[in-house]
MDTraj code that builds the backbone (N, CA, C; nanometers):
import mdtraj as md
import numpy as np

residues = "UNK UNK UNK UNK UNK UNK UNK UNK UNK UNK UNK UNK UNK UNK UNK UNK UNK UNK UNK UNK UNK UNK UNK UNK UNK UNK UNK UNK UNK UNK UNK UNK UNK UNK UNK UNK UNK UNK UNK UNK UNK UNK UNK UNK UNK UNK UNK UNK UNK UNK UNK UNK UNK UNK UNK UNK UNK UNK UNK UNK UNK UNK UNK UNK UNK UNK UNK UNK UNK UNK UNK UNK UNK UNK UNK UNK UNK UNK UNK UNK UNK UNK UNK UNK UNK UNK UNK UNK UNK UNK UNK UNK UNK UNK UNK UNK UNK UNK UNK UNK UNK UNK UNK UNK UNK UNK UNK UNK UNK UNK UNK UNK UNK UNK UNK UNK UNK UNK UNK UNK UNK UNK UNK UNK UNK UNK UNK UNK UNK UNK UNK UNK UNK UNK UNK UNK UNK UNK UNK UNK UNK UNK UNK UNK UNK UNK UNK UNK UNK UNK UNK UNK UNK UNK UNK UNK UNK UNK UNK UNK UNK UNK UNK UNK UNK UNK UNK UNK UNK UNK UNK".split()
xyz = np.array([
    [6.7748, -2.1196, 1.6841],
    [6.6839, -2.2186, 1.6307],
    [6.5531, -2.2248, 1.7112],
    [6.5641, -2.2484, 1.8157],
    [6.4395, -2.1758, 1.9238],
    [6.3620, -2.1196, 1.9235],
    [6.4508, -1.9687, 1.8755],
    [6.3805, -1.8402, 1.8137],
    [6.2586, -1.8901, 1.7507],
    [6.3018, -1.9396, 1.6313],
    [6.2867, -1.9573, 1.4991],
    [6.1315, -2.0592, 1.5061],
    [6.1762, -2.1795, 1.6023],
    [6.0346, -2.2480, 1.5906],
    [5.9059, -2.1773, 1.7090],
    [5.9688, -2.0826, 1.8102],
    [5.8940, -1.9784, 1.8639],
    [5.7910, -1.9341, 1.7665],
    [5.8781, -1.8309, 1.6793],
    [5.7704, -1.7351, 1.5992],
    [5.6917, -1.8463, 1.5058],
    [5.7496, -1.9267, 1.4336],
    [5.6796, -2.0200, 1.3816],
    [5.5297, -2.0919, 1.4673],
    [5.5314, -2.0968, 1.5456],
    [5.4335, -2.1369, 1.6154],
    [5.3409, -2.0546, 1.6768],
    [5.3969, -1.9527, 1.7322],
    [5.2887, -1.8248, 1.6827],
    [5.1978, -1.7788, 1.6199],
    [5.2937, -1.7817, 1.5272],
    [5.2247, -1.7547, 1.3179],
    [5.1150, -1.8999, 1.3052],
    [5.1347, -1.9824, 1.3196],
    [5.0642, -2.0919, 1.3319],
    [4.9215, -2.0940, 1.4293],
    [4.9467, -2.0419, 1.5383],
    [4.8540, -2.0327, 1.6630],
    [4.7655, -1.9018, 1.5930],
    [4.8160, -1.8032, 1.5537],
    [4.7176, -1.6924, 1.4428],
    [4.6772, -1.7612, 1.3663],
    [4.7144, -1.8318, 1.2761],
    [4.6412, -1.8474, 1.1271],
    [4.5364, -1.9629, 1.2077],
    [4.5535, -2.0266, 1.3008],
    [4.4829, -2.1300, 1.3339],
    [4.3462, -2.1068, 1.4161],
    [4.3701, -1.9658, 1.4924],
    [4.2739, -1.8803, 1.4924],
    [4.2076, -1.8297, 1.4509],
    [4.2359, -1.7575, 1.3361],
    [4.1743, -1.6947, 1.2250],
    [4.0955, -1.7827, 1.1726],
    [4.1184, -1.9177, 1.1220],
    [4.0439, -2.0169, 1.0426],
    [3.9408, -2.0705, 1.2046],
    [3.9169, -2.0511, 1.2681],
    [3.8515, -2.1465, 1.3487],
    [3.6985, -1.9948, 1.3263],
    [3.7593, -1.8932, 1.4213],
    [3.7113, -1.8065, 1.3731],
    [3.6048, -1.7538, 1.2632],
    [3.6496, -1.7683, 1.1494],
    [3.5404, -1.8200, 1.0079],
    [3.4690, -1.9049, 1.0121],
    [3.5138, -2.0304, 1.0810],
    [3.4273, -2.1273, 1.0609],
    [3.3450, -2.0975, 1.2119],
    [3.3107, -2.0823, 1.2795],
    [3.2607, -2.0628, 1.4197],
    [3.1868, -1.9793, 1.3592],
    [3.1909, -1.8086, 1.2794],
    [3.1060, -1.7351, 1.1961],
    [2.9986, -1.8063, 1.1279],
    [3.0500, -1.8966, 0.9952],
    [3.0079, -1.9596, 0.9053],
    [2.9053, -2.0577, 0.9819],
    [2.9350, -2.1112, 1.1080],
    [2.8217, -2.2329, 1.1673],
    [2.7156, -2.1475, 1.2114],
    [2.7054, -2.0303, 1.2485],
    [2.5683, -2.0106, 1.2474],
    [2.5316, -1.9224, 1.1818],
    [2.5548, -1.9406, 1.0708],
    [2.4475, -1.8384, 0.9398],
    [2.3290, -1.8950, 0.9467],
    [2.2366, -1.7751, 0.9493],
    [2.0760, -1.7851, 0.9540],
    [2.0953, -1.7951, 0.7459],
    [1.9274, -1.8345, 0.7410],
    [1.9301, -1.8553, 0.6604],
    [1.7323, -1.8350, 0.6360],
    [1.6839, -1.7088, 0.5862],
    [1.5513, -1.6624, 0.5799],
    [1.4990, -1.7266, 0.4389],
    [1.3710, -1.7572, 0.4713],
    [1.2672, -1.8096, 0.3958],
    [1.1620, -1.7496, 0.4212],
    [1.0294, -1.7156, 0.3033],
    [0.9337, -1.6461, 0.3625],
    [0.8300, -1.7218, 0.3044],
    [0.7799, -1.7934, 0.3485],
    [0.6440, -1.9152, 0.3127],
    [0.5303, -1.8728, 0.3496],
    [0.4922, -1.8873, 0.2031],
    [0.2905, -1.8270, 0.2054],
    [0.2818, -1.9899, 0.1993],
    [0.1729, -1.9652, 0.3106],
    [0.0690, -2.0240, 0.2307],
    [-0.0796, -1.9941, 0.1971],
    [-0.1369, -2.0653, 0.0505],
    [-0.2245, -1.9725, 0.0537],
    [-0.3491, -2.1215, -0.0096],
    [-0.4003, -2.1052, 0.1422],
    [-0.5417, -2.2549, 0.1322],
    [-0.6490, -2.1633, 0.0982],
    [-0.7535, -2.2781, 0.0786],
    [-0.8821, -2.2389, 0.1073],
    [-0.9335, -2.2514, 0.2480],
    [-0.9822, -2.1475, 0.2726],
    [-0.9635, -2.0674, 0.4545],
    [-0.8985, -2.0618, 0.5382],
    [-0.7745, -2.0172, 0.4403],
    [-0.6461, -2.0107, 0.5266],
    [-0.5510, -1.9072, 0.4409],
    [-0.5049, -1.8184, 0.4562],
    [-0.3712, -1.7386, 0.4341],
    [-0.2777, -1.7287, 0.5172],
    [-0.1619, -1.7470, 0.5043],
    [-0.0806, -1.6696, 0.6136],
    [0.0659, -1.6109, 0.5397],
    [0.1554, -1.5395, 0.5595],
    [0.2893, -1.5144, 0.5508],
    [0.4028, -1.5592, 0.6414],
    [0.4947, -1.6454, 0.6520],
    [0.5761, -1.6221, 0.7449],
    [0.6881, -1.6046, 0.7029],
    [0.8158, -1.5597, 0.8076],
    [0.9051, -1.5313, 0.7978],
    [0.9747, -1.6536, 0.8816],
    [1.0941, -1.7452, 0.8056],
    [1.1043, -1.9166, 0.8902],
    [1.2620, -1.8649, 0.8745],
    [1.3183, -1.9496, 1.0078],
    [1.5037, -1.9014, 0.9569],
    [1.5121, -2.0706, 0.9378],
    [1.5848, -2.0673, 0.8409],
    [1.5959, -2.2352, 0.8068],
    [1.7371, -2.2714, 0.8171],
    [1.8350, -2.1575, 0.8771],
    [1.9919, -2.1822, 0.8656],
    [2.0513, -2.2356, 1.0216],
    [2.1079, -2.2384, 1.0485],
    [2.2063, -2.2897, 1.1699],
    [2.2169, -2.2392, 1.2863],
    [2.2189, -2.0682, 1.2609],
    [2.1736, -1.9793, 1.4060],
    [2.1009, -1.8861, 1.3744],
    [2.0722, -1.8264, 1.4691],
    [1.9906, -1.7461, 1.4920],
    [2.0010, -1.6246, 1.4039],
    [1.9487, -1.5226, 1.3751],
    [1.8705, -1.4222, 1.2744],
    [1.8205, -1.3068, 1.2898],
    [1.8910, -1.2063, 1.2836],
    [1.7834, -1.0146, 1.3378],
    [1.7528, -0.9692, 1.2378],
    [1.6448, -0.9565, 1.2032],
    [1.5687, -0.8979, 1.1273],
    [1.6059, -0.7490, 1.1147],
    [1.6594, -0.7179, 1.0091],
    [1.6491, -0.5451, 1.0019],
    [1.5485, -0.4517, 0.9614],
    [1.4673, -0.5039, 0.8435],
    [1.3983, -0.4297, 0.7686],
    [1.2531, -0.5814, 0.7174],
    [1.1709, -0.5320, 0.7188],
    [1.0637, -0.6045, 0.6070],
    [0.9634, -0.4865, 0.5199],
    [0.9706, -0.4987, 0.3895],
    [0.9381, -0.3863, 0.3429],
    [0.8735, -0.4619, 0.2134],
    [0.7605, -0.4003, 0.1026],
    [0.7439, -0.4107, 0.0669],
    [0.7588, -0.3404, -0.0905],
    [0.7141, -0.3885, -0.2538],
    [0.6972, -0.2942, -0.3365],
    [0.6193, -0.3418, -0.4164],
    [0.6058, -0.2578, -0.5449],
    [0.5018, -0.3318, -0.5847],
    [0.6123, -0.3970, -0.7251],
    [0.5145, -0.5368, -0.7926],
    [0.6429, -0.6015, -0.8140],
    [0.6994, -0.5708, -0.9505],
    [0.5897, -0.5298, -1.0518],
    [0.5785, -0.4011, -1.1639],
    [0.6609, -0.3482, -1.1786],
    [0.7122, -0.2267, -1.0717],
    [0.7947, -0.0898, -1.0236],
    [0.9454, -0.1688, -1.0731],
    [0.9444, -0.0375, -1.1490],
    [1.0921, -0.0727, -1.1656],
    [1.2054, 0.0272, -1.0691],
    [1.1192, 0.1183, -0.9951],
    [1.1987, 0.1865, -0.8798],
    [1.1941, 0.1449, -0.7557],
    [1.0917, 0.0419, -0.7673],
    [1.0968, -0.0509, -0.6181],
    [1.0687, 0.0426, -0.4996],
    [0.9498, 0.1173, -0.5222],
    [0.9069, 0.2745, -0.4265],
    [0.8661, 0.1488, -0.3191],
    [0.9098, 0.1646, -0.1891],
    [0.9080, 0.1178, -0.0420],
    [0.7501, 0.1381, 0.0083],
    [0.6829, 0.0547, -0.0056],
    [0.5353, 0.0783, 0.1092],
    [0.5498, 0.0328, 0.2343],
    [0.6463, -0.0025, 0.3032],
    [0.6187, -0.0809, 0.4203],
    [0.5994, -0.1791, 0.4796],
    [0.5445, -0.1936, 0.5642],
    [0.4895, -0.3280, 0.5665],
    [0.4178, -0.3188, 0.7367],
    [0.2431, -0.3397, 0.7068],
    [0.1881, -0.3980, 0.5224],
    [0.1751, -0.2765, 0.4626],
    [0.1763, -0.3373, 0.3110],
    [0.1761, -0.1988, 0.2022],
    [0.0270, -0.1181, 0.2197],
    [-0.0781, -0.1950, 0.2349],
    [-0.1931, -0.1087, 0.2790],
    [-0.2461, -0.1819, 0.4038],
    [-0.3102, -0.0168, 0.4463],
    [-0.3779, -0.0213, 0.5497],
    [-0.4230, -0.1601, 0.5829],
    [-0.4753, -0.1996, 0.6841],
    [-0.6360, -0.3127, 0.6728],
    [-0.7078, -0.2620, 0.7396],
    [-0.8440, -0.2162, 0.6420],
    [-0.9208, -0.1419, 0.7054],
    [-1.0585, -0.1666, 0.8005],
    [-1.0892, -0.2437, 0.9412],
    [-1.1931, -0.2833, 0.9152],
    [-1.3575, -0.2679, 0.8342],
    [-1.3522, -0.1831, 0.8047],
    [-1.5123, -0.1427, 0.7249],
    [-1.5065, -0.2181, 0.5836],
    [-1.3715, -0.2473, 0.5279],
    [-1.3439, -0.3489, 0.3977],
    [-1.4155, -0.4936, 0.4245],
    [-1.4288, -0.5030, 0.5385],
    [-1.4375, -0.6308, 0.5803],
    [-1.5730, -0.7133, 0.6131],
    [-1.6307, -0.7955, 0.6245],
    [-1.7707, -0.8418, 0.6900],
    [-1.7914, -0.8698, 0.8111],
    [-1.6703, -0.9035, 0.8939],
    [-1.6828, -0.9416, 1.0128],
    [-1.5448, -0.9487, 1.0695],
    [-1.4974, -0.9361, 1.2131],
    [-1.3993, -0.9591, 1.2481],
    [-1.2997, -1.0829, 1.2492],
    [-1.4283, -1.1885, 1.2406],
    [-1.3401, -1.2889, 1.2485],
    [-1.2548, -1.3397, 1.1643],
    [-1.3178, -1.2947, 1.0083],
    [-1.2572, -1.2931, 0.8771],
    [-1.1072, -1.1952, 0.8110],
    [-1.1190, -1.1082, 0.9533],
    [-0.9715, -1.0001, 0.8541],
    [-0.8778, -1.0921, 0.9433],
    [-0.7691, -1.0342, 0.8620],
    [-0.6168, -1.0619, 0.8588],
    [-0.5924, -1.0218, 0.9857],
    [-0.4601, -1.0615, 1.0221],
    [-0.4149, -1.0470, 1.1306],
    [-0.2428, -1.0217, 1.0630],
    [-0.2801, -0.8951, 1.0729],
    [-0.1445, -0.8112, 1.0295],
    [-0.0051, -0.8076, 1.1747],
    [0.0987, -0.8446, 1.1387],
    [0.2205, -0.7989, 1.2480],
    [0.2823, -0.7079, 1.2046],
    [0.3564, -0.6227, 1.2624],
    [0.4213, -0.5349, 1.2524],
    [0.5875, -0.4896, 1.3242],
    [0.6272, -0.3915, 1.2709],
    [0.7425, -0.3080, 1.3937],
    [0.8158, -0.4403, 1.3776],
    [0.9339, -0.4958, 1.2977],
    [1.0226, -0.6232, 1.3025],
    [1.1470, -0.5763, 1.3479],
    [1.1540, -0.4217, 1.3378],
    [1.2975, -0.3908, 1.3610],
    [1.3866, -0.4721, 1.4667],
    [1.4969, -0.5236, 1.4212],
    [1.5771, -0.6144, 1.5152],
    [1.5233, -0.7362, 1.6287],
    [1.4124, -0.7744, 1.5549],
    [1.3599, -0.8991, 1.5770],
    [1.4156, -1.0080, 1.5856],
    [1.4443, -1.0399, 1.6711],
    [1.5598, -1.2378, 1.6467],
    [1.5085, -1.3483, 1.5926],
    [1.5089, -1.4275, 1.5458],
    [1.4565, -1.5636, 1.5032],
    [1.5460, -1.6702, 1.5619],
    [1.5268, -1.7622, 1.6154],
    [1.5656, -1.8777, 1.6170],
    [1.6250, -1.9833, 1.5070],
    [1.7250, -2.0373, 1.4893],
    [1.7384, -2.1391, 1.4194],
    [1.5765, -2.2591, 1.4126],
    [1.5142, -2.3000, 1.2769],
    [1.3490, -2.3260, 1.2890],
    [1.2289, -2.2930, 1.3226],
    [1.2516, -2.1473, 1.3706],
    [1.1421, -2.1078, 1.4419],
    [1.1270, -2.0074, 1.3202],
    [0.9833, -1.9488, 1.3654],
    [0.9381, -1.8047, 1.2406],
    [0.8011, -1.7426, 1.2696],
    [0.8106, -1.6336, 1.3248],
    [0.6967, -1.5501, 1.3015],
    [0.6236, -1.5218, 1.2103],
    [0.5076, -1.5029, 1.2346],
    [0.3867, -1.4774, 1.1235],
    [0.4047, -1.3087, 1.0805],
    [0.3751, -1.3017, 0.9367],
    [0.3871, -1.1139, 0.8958],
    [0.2157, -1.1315, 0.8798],
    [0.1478, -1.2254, 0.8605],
    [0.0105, -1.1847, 0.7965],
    [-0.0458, -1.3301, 0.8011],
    [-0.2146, -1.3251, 0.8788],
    [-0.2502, -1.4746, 0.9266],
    [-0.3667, -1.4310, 0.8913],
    [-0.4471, -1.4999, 0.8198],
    [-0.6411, -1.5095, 0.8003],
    [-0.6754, -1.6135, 0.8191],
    [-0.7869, -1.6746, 0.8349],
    [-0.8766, -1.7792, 0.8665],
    [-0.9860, -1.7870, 0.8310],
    [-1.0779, -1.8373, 0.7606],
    [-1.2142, -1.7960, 0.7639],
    [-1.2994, -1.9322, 0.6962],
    [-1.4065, -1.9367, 0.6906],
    [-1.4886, -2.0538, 0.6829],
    [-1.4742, -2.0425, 0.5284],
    [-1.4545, -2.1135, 0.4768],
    [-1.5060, -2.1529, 0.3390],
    [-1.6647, -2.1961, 0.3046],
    [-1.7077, -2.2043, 0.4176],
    [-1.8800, -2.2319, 0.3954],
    [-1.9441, -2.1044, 0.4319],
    [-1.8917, -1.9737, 0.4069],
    [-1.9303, -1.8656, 0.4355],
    [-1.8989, -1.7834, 0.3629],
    [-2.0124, -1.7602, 0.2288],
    [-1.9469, -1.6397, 0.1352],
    [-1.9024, -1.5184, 0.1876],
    [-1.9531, -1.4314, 0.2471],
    [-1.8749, -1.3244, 0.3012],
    [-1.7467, -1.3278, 0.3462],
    [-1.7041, -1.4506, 0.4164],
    [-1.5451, -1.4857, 0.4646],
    [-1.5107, -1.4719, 0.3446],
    [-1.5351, -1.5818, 0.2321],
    [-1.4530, -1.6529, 0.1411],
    [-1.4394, -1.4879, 0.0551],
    [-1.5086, -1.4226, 0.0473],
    [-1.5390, -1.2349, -0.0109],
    [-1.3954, -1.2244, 0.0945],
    [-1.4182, -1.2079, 0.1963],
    [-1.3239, -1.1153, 0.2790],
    [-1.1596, -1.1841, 0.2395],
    [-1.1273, -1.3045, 0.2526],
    [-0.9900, -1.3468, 0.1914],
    [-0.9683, -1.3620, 0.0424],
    [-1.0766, -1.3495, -0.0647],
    [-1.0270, -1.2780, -0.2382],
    [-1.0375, -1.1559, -0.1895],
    [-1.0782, -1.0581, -0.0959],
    [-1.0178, -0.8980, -0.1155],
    [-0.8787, -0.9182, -0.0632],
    [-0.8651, -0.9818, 0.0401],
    [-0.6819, -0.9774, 0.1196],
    [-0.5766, -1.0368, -0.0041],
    [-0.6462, -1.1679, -0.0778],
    [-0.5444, -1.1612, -0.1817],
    [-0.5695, -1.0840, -0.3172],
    [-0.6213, -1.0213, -0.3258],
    [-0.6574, -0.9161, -0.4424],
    [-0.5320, -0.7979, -0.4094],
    [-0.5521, -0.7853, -0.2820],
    [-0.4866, -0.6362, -0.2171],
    [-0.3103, -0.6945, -0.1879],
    [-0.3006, -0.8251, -0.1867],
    [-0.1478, -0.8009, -0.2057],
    [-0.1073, -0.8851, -0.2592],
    [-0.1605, -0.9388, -0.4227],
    [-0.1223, -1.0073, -0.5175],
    [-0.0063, -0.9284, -0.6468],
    [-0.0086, -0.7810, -0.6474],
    [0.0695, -0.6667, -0.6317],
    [0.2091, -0.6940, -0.6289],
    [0.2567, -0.7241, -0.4718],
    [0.3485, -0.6567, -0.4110],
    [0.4498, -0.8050, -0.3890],
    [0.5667, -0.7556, -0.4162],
    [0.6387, -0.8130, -0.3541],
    [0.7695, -0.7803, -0.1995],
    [0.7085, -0.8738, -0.1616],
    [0.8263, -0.9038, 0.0035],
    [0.9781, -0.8853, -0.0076],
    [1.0386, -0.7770, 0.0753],
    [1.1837, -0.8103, 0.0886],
    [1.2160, -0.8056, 0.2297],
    [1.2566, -0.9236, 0.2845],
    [1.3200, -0.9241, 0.4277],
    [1.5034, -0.9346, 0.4342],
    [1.5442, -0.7989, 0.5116],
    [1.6382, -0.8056, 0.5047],
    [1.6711, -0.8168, 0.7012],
    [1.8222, -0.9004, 0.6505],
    [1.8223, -0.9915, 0.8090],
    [2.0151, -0.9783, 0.8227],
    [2.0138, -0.9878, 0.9593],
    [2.1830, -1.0021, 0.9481],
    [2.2146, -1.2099, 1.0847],
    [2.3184, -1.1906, 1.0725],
    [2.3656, -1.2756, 1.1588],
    [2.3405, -1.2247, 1.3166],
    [2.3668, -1.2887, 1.4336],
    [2.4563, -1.2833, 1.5305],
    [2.5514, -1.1765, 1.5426],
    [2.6225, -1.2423, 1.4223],
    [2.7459, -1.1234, 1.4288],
    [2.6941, -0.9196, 1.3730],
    [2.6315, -0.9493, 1.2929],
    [2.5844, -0.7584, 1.2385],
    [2.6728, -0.7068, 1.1775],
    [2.7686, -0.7792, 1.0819],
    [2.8347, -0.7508, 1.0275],
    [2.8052, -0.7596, 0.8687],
    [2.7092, -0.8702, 0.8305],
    [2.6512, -0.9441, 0.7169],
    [2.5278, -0.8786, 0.6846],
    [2.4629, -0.8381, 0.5749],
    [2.3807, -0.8022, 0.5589],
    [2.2788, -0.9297, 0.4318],
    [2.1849, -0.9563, 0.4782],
    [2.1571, -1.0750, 0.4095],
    [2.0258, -0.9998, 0.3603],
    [1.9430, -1.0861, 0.2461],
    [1.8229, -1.0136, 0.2077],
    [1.7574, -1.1695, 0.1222],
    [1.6310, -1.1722, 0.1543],
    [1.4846, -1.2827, 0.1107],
    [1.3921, -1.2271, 0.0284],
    [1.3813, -1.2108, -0.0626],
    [1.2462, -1.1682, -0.1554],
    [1.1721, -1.3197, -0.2038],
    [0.9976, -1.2712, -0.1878],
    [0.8738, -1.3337, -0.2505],
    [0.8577, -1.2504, -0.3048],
    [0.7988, -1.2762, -0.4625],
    [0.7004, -1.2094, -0.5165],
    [0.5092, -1.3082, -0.4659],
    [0.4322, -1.2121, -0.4688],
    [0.3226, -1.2673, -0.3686],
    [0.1889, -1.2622, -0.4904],
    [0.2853, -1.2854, -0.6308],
    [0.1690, -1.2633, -0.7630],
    [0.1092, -1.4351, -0.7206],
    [0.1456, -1.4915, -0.6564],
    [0.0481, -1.6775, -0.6545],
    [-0.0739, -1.6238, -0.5801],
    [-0.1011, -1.5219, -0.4862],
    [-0.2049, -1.5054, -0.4355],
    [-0.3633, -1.4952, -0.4922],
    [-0.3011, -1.4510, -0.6281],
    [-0.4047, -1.3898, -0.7413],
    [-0.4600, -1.4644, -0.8397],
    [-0.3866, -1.5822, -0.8408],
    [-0.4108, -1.6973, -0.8879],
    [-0.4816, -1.8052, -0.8335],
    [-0.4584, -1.8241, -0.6994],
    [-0.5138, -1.9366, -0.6340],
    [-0.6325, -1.9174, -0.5330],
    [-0.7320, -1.8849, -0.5552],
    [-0.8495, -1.8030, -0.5356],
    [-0.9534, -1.9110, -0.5120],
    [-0.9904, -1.9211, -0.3746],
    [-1.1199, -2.0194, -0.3828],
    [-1.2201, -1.9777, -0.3914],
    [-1.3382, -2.0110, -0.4900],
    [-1.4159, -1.9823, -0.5176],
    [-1.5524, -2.1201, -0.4862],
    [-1.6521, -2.0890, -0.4467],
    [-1.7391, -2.1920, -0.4197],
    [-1.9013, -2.1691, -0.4559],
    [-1.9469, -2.2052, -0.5343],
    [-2.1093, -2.1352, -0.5395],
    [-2.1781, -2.1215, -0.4147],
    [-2.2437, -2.0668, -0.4161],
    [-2.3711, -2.0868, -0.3111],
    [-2.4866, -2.0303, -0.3149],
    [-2.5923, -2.1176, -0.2658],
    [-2.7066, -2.0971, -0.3164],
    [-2.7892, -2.0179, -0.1974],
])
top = md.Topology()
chain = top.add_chain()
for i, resn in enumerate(residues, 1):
    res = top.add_residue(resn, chain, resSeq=i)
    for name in ("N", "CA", "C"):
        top.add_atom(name, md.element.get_by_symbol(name[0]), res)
traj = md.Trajectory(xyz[None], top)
């Protein structure tokens, strides 16, 4: 009888493991979001983990959103070239190389940051070419846990860029 509530308690001490286990997994699932925003003299992209733990980035890649073969440009899908541009202070500020990047539970790196005066046609020129050039394409960030066992994946399509266009006369 001994025996008997021995192995029983065993079997118990496993399964009770196993379930703690999952749930200890399950408490820190990351959880990726990729938030434009897109002001007047202001763009940016980020990549935000909004889940419980922490987050490695595997891949951020782009396509265009059309494609029905989803052909890979990278990221970013084009160049940024300065001579496109009017001035330095106006281009983008492109990031790069994410491979196995961590995120924090609330925290999030920038993929793509502009700034520029809205009282300055050439700026306000230089951010309708940045959203002209990737109103196109859509974002896929693919991310795992802690663990690297999970393979998780975030898509934007980034067609709002093309739409929300400040425009201002000037004389």
């Amino acid at each position: 009888m001994e025996c008997i509530g021995s192995i029983f308690s065993i079997i118990l001490t496993i399964i009770t493991l196993w379930i703690q286990r999952n749930h200890d997994r399950l408490s820190v699932k990351p959880l990726a979001n990729i938030h434009l925003n897109n002001f007047p003299g202001e763009i940016t992209i980020l990549i935000h983990n909004d889940g419980l733990g922490p987050m490695i980035i595997k891949l951020v890649d782009t396509y265009r959103t059309k494609d029905t073969n989803k052909i890979s440009y990278g990221w970013p899908p084009k160049p940024i070239d300065r001579e496109n541009y009017h001035n330095l202070i106006s281009m983008p500020v492109v990031m790069g190389h994410f491979d196995e990047t961590p995120i924090l539970n609330g925290k999030s790196i920038p993929l793509l940051t502009q700034k520029f005066d809205i009282n300055d046609s050439n700026q306000v020129k230089d951010g309708n070419k940045t959203r002209e050039s990737l109103k196109d394409f859509t974002i896929k960030v693919k991310y795992t846990s802690i663990y690297e066992n999970e393979q998780f994946e975030t898509i934007l399509k980034l067609d709002n860029l093309g739409e929300i266009t400040y425009q201002q006369n000037f004389d």
